[in-house]
N, C-alpha and C positions, 0 to 999 in steps of 0.2 A: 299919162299913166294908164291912161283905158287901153291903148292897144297891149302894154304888158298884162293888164287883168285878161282880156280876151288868149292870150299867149296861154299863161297857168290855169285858165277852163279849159282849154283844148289840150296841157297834158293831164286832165283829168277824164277825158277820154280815152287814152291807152291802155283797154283795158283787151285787146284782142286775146291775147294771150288764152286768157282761160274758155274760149268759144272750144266744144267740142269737148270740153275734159270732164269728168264724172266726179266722185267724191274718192272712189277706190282709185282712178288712176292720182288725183292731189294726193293721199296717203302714203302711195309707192313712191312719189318722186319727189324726190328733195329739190332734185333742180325747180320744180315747176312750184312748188310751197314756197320757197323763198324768192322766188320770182314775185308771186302774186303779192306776195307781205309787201315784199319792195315797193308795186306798183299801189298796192294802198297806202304806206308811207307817200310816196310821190304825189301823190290826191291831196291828200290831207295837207304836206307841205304847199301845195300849189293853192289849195285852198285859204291856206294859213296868210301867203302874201296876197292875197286878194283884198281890198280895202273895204272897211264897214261901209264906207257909201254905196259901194257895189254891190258888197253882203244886204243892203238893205232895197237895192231896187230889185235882188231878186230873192226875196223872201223865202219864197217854197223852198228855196233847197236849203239841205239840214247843212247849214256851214258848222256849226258847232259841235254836230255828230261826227261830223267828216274828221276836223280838226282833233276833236278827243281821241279819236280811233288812231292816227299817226301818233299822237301823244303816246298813248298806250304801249304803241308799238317801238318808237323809240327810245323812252324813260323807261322800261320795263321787257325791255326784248324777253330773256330768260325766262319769261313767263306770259309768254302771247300763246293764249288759245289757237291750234290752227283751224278747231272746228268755229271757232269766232269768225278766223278771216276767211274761211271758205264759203261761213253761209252770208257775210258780205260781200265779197266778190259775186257769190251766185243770186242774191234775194236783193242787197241792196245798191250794188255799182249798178244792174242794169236799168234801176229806177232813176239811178241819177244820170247818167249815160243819155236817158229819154228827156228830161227836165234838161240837162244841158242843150243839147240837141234844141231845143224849141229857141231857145235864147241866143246861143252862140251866131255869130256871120258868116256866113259861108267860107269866109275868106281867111278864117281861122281853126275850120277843119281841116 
């Protein structure tokens, strides 16, 4: 089961997308707002099948943050802040992005 945990760390990396975009250009485009929502739902699911034994060798990262925040966004779409998921995409994915990175094996970048 570890190399599929190693598999859903490494799509909580895919977070390219938002390099290079501002908060006024996420406002204008819709494409690029429900992109990002997507890829932090994807996070948070991917974090969701990761096992508490794994959740627990790697402590520092917020698993239940991660987790809550797809919750949110998939039981309550209709009502997902985007200034929420912009300033996690912007303040908090690159923190975990860095915390992942230290952990993850080369061979699952």
């Amino acid at each position: 089961m570890l190399n599929d945990e190693w598999v859903y760390v490494g799509h909580m990396l895919a977070l390219e997308i938002s390099s290079g975009k501002d908060k006024e250009t996420y406002n204008q485009d819709l494409t690029l707002r429900l992109a990002l929502t997507h890829l932090v739902q994807v996070i948070g699911e991917a974090a969701q099948r990761v096992s508490n034994t794994f959740r627990d060798a790697y402590a520092d990262v917020p698993w239940r943050e991660i987790i809550g925040m797809r919750h949110r966004i998939v039981h309550d779409y209709l009502n997902v802040d985007e200034d929420v998921v912009w300033q996690v995409v912007q303040d908090d994915l690159p923190l975990l992005v860095e915390k992942l990175n230290r952990i993850i094996p080369p061979e699952y970048l």
